[in-house]
C-alpha positions in Angstrom: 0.0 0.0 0.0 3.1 2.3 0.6 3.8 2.0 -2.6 0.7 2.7 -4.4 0.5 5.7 -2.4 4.1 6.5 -4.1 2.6 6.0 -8.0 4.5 2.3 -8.2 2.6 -0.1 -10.1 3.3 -3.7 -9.8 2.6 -6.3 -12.2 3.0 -9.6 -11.9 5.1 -11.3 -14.3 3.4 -13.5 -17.2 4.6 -16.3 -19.4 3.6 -15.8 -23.0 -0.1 -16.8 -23.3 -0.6 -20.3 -24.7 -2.4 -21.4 -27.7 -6.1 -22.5 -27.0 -5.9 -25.3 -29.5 -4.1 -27.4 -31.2 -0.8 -29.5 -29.7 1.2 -26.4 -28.6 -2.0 -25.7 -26.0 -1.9 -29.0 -24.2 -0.3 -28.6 -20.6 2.2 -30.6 -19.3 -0.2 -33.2 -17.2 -2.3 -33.6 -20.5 0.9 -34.1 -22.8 1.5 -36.8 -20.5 -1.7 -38.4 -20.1 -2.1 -38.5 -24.1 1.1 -40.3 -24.4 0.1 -42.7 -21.9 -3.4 -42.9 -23.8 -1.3 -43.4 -27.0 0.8 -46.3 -25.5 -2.6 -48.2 -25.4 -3.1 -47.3 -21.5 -6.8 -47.4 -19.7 -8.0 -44.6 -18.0 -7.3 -46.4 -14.5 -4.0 -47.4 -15.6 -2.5 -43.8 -16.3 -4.5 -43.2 -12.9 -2.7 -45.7 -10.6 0.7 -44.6 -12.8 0.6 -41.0 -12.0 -0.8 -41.4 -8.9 -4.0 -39.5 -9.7 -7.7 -40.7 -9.4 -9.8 -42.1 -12.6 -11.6 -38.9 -12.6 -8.7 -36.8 -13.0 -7.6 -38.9 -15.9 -11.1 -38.3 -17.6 -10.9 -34.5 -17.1 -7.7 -34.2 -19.0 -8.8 -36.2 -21.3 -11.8 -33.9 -21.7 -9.6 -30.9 -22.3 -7.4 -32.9 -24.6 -10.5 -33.6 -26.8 -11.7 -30.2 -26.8 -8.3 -28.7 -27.5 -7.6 -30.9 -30.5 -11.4 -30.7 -32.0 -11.6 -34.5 -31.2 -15.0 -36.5 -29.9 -13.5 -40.3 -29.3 -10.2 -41.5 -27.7 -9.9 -43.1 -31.5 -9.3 -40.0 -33.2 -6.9 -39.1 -30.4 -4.7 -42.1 -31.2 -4.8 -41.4 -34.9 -3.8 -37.8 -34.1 -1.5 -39.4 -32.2 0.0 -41.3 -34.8 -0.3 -38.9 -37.6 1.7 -36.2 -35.5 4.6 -39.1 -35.2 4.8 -39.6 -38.8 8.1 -38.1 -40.4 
């Protein structure tokens, strides 16, 4: 408060703003979780191997999809597989 009663403005510092879709917007815990999806993983197995519940698979999942334009865990492993390709 000292400060703003000087005229000092403080601003927090910001990253560069990431994409909203495509690959370049997926965060860190979803990159993961599609490569484990993309390995041929369940749900419940990327769970117990990250050590988060089910449901917290799903919801990155759900944000994947969205991100990508993509309805079925199908399409994500073709767009898995077509991102691979040379």
């Amino acid at each position: 408060s000292d400060l703003r009663a000087q005229g000092v403005v403080v601003r927090p510092r910001r990253s560069p703003a990431r994409p909203t879709r495509g690959w370049a917007s997926l965060t860190a815990s979803e990159s993961t979780i599609v490569d484990l999806a993309g390995q041929g993983l369940a749900n419940t197995q990327i769970a117990e191997r990250l050590y988060v519940s089910r449901r917290t698979v799903e919801s990155h999942l759900g944000r994947v999809y969205a991100k990508l334009e993509l309805s079925t865990r199908a399409q994500l492993v073709a767009a898995i597989a077509r991102r691979s390709e040379p």
